[in-house]
C-alpha positions in Angstrom: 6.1 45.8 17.2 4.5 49.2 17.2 3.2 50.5 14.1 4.8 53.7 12.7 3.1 54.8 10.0 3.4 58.0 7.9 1.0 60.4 7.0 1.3 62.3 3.7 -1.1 64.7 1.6 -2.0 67.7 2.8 -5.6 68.9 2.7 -4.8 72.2 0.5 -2.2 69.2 -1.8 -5.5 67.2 -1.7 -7.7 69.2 -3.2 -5.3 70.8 -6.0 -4.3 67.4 -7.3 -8.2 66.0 -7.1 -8.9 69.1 -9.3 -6.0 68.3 -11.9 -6.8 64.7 -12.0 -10.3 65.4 -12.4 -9.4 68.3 -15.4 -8.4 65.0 -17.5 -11.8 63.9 -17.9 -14.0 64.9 -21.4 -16.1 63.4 -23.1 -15.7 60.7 -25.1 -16.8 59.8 -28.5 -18.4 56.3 -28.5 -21.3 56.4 -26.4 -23.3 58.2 -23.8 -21.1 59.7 -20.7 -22.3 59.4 -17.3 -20.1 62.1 -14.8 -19.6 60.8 -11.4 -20.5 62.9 -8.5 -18.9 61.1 -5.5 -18.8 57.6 -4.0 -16.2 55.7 -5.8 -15.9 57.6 -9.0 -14.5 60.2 -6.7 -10.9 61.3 -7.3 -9.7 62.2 -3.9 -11.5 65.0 -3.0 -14.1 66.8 -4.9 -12.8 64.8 -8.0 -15.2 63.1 -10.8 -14.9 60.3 -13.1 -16.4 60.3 -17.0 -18.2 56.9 -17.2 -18.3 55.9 -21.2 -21.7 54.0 -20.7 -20.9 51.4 -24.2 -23.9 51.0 -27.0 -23.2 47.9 -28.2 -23.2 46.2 -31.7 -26.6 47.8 -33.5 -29.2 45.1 -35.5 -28.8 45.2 -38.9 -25.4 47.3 -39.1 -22.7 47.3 -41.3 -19.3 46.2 -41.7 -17.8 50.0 -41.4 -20.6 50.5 -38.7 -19.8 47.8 -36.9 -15.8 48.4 -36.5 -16.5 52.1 -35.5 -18.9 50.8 -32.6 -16.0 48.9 -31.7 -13.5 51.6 -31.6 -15.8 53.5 -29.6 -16.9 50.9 -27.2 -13.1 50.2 -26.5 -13.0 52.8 -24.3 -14.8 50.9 -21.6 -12.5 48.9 -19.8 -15.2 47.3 -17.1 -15.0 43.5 -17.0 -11.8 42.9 -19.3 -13.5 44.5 -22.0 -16.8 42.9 -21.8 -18.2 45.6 -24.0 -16.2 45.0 -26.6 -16.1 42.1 -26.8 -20.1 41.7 -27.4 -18.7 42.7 -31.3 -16.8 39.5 -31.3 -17.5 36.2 -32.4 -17.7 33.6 -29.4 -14.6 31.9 -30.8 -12.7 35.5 -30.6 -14.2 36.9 -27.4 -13.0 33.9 -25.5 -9.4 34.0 -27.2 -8.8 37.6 -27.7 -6.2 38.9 -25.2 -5.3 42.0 -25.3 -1.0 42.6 -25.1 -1.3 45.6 -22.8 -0.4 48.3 -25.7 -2.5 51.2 -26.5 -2.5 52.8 -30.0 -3.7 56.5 -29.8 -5.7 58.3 -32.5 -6.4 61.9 -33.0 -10.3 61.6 -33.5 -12.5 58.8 -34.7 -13.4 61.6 -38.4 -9.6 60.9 -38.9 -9.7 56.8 -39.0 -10.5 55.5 -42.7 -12.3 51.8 -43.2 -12.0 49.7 -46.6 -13.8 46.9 -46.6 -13.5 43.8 -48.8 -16.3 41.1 -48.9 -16.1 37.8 -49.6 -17.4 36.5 -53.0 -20.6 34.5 -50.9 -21.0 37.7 -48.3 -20.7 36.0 -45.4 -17.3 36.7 -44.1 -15.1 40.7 -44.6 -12.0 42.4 -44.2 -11.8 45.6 -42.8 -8.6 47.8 -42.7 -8.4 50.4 -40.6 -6.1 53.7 -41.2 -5.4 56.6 -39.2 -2.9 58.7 -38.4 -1.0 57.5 -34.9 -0.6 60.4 -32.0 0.9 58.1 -30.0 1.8 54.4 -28.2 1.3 53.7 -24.3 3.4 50.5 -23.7 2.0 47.6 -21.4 4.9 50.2 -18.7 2.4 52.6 -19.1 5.0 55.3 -21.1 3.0 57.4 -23.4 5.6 57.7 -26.6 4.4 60.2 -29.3 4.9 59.3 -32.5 6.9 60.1 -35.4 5.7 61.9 -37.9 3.9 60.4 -40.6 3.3 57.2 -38.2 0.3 55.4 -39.0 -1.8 52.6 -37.5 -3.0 50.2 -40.5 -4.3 46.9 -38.8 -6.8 44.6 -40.3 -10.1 43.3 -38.7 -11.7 39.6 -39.7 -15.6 39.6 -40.2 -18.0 36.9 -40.1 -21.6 37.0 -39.9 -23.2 35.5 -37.1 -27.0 34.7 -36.8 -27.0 37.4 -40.1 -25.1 40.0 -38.1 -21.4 41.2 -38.7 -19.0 40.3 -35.8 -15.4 40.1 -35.4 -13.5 37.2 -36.2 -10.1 37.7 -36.0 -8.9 41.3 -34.5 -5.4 43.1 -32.9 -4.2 42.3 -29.7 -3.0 46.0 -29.1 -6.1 48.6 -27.9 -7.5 51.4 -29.8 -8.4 54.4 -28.4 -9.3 58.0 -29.2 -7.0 61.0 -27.7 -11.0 61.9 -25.5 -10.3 58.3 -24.4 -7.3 58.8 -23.0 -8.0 61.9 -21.2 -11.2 60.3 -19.8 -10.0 56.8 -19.2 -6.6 57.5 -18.2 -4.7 59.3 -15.3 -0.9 61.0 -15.9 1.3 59.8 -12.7 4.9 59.5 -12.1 7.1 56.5 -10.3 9.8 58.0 -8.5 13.9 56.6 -9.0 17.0 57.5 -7.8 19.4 59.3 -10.0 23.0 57.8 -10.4 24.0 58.7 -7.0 21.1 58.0 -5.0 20.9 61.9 -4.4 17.7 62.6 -5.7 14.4 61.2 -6.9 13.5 61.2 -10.8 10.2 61.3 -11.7 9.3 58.2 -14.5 6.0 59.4 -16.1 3.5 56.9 -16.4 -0.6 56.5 -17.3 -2.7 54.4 -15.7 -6.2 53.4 -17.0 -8.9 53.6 -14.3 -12.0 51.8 -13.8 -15.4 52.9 -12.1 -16.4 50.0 -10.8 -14.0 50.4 -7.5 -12.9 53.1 -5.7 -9.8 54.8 -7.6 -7.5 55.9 -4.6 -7.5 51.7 -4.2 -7.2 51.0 -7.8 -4.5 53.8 -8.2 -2.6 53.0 -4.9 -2.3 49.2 -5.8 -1.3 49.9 -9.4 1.3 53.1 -8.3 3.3 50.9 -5.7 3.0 47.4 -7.5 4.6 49.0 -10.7 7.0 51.4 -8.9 8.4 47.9 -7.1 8.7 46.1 -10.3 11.2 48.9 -11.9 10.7 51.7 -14.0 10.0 52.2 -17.6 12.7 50.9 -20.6 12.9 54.1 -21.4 14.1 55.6 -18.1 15.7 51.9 -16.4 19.2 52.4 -17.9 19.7 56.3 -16.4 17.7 55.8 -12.9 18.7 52.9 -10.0 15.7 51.5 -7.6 16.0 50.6 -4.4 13.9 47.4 -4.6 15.9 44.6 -5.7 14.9 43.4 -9.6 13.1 40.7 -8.7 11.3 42.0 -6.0 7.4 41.6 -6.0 4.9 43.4 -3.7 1.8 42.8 -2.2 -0.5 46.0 -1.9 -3.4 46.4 -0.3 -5.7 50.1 0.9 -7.7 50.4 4.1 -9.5 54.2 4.6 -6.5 55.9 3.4 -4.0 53.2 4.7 -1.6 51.8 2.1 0.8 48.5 3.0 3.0 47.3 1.0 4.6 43.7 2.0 7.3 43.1 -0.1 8.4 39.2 -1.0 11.4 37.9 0.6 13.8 38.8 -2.1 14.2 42.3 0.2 14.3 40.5 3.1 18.5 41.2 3.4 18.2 45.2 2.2 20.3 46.7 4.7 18.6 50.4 6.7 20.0 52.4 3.7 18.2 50.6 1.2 15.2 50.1 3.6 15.1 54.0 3.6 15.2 54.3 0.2 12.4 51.9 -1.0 10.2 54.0 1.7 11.4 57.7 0.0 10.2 56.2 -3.2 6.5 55.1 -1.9 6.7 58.2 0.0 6.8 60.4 -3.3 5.0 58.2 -5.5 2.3 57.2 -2.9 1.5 61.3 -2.0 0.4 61.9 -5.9 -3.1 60.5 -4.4 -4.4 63.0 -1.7 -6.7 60.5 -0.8 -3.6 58.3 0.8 -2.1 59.4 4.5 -0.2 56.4 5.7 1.8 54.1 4.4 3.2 50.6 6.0 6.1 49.0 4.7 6.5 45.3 5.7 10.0 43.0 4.8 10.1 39.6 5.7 6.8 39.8 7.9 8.6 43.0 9.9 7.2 46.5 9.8 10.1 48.7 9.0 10.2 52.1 10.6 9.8 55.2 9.0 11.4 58.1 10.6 8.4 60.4 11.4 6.0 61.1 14.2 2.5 59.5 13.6 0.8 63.1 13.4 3.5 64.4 10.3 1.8 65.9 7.5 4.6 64.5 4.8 5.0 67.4 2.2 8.2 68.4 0.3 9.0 70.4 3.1 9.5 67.9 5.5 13.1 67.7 6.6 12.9 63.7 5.9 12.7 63.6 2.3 13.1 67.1 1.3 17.0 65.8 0.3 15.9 63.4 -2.2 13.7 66.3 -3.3 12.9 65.2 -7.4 13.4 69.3 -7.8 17.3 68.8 -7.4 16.9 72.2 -6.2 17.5 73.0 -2.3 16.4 76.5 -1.1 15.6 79.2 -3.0 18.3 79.7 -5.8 19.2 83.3 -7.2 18.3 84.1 -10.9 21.4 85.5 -12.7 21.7 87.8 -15.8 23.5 89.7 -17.4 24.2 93.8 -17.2 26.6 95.8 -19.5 28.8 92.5 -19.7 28.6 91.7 -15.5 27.3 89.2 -14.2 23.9 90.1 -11.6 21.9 88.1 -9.3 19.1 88.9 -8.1 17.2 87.0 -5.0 13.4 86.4 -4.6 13.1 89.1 -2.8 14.6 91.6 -6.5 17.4 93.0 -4.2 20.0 92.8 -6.9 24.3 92.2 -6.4 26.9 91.9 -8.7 28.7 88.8 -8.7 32.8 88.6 -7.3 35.3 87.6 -9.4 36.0 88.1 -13.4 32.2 87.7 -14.0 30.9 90.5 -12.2 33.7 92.3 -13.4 32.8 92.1 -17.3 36.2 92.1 -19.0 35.3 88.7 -20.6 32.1 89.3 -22.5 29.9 86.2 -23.1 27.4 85.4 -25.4 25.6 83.1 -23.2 26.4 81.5 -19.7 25.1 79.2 -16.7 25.2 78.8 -13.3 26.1 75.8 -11.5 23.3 74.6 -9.1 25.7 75.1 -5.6 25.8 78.6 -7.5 29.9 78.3 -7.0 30.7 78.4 -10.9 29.8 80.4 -14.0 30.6 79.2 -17.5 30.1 80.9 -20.8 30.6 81.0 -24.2 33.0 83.7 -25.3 32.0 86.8 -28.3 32.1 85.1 -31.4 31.1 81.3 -29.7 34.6 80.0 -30.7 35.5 79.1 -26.8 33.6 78.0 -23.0 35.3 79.8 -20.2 34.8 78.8 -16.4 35.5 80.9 -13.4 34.5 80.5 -10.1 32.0 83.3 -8.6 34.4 84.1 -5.4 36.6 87.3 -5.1 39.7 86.9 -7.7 37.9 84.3 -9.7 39.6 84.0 -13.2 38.2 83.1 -16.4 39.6 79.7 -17.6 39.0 78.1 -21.1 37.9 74.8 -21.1 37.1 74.5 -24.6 38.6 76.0 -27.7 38.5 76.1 -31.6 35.1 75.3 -32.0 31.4 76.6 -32.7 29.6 76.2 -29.3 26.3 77.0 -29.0 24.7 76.3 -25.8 25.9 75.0 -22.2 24.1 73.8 -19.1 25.2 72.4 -15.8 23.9 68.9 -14.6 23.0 68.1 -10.8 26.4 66.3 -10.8 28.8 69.5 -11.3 29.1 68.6 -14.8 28.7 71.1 -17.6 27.7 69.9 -21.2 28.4 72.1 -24.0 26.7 71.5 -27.5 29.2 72.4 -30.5 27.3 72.8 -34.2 29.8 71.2 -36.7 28.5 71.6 -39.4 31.5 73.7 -41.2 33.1 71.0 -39.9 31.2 68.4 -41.9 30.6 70.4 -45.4 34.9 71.1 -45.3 35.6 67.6 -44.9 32.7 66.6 -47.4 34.5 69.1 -50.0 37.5 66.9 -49.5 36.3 64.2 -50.2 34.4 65.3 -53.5 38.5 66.6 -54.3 39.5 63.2 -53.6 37.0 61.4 -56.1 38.0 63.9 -58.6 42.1 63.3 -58.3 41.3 59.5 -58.3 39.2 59.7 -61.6 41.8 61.8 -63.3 44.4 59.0 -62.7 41.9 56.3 -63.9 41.3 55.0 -60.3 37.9 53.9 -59.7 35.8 56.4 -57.1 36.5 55.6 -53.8 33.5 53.4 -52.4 31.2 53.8 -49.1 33.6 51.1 -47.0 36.5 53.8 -47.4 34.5 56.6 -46.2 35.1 57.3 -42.1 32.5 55.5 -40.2 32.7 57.8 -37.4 31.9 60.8 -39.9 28.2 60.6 -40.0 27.8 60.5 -36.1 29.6 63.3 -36.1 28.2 65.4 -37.9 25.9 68.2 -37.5 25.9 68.6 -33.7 28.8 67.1 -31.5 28.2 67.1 -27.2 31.3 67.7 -24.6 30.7 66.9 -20.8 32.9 68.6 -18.5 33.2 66.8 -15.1 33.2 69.7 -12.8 33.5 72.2 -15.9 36.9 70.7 -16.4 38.6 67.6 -18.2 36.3 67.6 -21.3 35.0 64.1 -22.7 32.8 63.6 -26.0 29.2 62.3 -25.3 28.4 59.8 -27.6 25.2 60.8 -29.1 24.4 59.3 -32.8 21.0 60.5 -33.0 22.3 64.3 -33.4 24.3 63.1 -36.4 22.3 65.3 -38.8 20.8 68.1 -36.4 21.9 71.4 -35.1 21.4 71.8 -31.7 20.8 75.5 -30.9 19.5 75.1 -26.8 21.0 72.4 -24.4 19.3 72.0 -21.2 20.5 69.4 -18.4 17.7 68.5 -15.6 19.0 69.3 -12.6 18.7 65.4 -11.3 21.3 64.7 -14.3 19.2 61.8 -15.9 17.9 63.8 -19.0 19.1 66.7 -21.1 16.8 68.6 -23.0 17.3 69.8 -26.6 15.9 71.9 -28.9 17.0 71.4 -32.5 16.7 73.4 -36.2 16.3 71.9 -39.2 15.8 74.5 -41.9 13.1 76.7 -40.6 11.7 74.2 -38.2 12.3 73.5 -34.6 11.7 70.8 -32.3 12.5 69.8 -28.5 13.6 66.4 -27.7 14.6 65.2 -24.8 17.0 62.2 -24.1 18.5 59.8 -21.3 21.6 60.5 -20.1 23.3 56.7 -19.6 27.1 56.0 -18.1 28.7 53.3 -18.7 32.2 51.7 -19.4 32.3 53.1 -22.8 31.5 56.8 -21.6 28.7 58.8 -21.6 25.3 58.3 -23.8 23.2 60.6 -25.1 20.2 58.0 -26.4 16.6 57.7 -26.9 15.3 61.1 -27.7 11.3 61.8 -27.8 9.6 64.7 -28.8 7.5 67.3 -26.6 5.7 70.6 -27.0 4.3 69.2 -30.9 1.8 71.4 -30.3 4.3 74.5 -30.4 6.2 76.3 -33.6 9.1 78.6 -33.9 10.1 77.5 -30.3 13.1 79.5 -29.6 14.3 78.7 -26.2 13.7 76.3 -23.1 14.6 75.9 -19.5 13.8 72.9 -16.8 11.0 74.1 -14.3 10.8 70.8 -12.4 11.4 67.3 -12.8 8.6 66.7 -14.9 7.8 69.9 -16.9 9.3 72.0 -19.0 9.4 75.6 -19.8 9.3 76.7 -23.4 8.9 79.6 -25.1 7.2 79.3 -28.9 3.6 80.0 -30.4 0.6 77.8 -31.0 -0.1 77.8 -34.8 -0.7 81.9 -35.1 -0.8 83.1 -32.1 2.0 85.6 -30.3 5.5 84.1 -28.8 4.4 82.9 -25.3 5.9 81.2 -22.5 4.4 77.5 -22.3 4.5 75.0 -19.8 5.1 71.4 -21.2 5.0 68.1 -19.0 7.8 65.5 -19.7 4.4 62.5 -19.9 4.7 63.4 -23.6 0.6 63.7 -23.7 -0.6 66.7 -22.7 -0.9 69.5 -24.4 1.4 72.5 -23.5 0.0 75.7 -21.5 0.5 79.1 -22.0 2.1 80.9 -19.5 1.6 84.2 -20.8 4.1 86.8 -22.4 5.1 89.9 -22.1 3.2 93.4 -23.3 4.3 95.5 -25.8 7.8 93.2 -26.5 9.2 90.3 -27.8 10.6 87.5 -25.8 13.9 86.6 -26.3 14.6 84.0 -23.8 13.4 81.9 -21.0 14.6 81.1 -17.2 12.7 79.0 -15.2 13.5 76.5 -11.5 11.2 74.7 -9.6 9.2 77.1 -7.1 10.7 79.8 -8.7 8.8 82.4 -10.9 9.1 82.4 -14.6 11.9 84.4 -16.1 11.9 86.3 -19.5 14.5 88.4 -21.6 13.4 90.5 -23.7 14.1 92.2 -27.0 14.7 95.6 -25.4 17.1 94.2 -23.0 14.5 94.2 -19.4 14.1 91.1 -17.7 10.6 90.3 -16.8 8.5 88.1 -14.4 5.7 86.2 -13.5 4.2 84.4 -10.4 0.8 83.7 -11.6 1.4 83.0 -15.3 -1.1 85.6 -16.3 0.8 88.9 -15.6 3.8 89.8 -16.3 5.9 92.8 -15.0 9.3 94.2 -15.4 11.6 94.0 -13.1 15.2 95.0 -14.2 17.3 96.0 -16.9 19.4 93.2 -18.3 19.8 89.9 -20.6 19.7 86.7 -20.4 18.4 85.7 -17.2 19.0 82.2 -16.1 18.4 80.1 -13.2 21.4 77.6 -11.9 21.7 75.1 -13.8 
């Protein structure tokens, strides 16, 4: 059979994501740092590697001394942990196996040590406490943690030959936040959405080593764990095309990756074949350092459609459909003028839209675009209805939703439109009720009506309650318990429909969350939020800006309203992305490829295409991208 084997990475792609991957590394806090300069600590091109060079358990040390060495040392990852486990007693260091989960710590001033000593001094206790930033589970998902999470673990000490060692020890890592950054690297596995129409990013980290070259440890690690499925979090909202129990083989050659897949593919029929091959394709070209791939089922080489000289980019007609953008084209930005509707195209020639929209006899408080760019929906003055009309000539305003508080409304990469409602009044009238209730009963001598009588349902419902609209019709209620006691003031849907985006008030604080959007025979399930953008406060609005990033506009402790760039891996820290001069910013409109929208408090919209400067561009509100 002839080989047909697909390049991907560009050189310009190359070098830009060798200089992000290599903008992870800093130094660490438990030992010396050696920074590579090529061979294999390179990553891809022009990359570099921190090398945490380990010091070992020091003569004579303490117990405190000796569990901080430890910490430190962790870091090092060469040999299963040979470094660490030089603070071990023989018995442990033989024994200890670590369970694959990481426990992530701001700094090592933050952890506290007690120690307890035995009454004859040979043996200790030592508990460690510190706050927790963080868990990376043995997927690789980095989860932040709550607030006012802790790790609180105990370490066994014995001496040894006079010295202290460890005895008995947690079978979870624990690293510093400059451990991560220098001993881990932020990728994605790439999934189909619902209906296999485009590719969701599933964030991962992956610990590297510098004892092999890292496009072959990263290759091997990317394509063995995007085979086996995706993470818990993401599983129930994506579909694979590798069967469940499928296992692959991996191996890298000068650039060359092939993957031979065990026989449970063998009877995948072509659609399926293509689909495993988009996923490696997307997941594979993260390393610029790959530039073929080979995909073997059942000992046959299965043919990917493209010429052996293709330079594989996300414009390459082949896989630009699964695009994980959800976005095909260049979409318009749309805003509002004097109660029309405008667009305005990336070259800022402006139109008013056809129908009741660009007409303005319905004013809206806020409104979206659906991603074709066939539909508008908004909420009507006063937020007490969500109207829908199409953006042809004689489109009419239709209500969809009525009698309610509605707050925010976004359009999924399925036609669907989701609509937050704050029920709050909702919840304090029927709680007044009830408190009437328990008063009548008393004054007849009944006894106070007890939890079991209360409405289960109530809680859930209260606070913030979620409508999807299949094809901005037909409303249904998303069942999502977790908002039981929040307001939701911005609703975002990603544009491959797998995750909506929220960001929530309680009192005076904000936070975004972001959840899995999961179908089944029940309905539809809001579930599993986790927090982004920590880092940020007063955050007052948000927009998608790819698959994997966010764009959200808050402040960083005192600093001015800015426009910030958060990724969806949970980890990083957000980046600014600038704010306007002289004026507030109101809102925020971003889309993949597209430049950064803002509205502002003396009702201009404003842009960016470097992040830096920003520069008006036309009178109006609102501005928002489809979606």
């Amino acid at each position: 059979m002839t080989r047909s084997s697909l390049r991907i990475g560009a050189a310009a792609s190359a070098a830009c994501l060798a200089a992000t991957l290599s903008a992870c590394a800093s130094v660490p806090t438990g030992g010396p740092v050696v920074q590579g300069a090529g061979g294999s600590n390179d990553v891809g091109q022009g990359g570099s590697y921190a090398r945490l060079i380990p010091a070992g358990p020091q003569p004579g040390v303490g117990e405190t001394g000796l569990i901080r060495g430890f910490l430190g040392d962790m870091g090092s990852f060469e040999e299963d942990y040979e470094a660490a486990r030089l603070y071990m007693t023989d018995e442990e260091r033989a024994s200890w196996s670590p369970d694959g989960t990481v426990l992530v710590y701001g700094e090592m001033d933050s952890v506290g040590l007690d120690v307890r000593r035995s009454e004859d001094g040979e043996r200790a206790e030592v508990r460690m406490r510190t706050p927790l930033a963080a868990t990376i589970d043995p997927s690789g998902q980095y989860v932040p943690a709550g607030q006012g999470e802790i790790i609180d673990v105990t370490f066994e000490l014995a001496r040894v030959g006079g010295e202290w060692r460890i005895s008995e020890l947690p079978e979870e890592i624990m690293l510093s936040r400059r451990d991560v950054d220098r001993a881990f690297r932020p990728l994605n596995l790439y999934y189909f959405n619902r209906d296999m129409s485009t590719l969701v990013p599933d964030p991962i980290f992956l610990p590297v080593q510098p004892t092999s070259e890292l496009p072959d440890q990263l290759s091997r690690m990317l394509a063995t764990m995007l085979v086996s499925g995706p993470t818990d979090w993401l599983e129930p909202a994506v579909r694979s095309s590798f069967p469940g129990d499928a296992t692959a083989d991996v191996s890298y050659d000068s650039g060359l990756v092939t993957v031979e897949l065990s026989s449970e593919a063998d009877g995948a029929d072509p659609e399926e074949r293509l689909g495993m091959v988009a996923q490696l394709v997307w997941t594979l070209k993260q390393l610029p350092d790959v530039r073929q791939l080979t995909l073997n089922i059942g000992g046959d080489e299965v043919r990917i459609p493209a010429s052996e000289d293709e330079n594989l980019q996300t414009d390459s007609g082949t896989w630009s459909s699964v695009n994980p953008s959800g976005v095909t084209g260049n979409p318009r930005a749309y805003f509002m003028r004097d109660g029309q509707l405008w667009s305005l195209d990336g070259r800022q020639q402006e139109a008013r839209s056809q129908g009741a929209p660009g007409i303005g006899d319905t004013p809206l408080e806020q409104h979206a675009v659906s991603l074709d760019e066939d539909k508008v929906a908004g909420v009507g003055v006063g937020d007490n209805e969500v109207v829908v009309a199409e953006l042809t000539e004689g489109g009419a305003y239709t209500t969809v939703l009525s009698g309610g508080e509605y707050t925010s409304l976004s359009w999924d990469g399925y036609g669907n439109l989701w609509v937050a409602e704050d029920i709050s009044a909702e919840k304090e009238a029927a709680e007044e009720d009830e408190d009437e209730d328990v008063e009548d009963d008393t004054e007849r001598g009944d006894p106070p009506a007890g939890s079991s009588d209360a409405d289960p349902e109530q809680d859930d419902a209260a606070g913030t309650r979620l409508w999807l609209l299949r094809g901005g019709t037909d409303p249904i209620e998303v069942t999502a318990p977790e908002l039981s006691d929040r307001t939701v003031t911005r609703l975002r849907a990603s544009r491959d429909g797998t995750r909506v985006a929220l960001l929530t008030e309680d009192g005076e604080n904000s936070q975004v969350l972001v959840g899995r959007v999961v179908y089944d025979d029940a309905g539809v399930l809001l579930q599993a939020f986790l927090p982004l953008a920590t880092d940020l406060n007063d955050v007052s609005d948000l927009a998608w800006r790819g698959a994997d990033q966010l764009a959200v506009l808050g402040q960083k402790e005192r600093a001015a309203v800015q426009a910030h760039l958060v990724p969806l891996d949970g980890s990083t820290q957000s980046t600014s992305a600038g704010a306007t001069t002289g004026v507030d910013m109101k809102s925020i409109a971003a889309a993949p490829g597209q430049p950064l929208l803002a509205g502002t408090e003396d009702d201009y919209v404003s842009m960016t295409n470097d992040r830096l400067m920003w520069e008006r561009v036309t009178d109006g509100t609102n501005p928002v991208y489809p979606g």
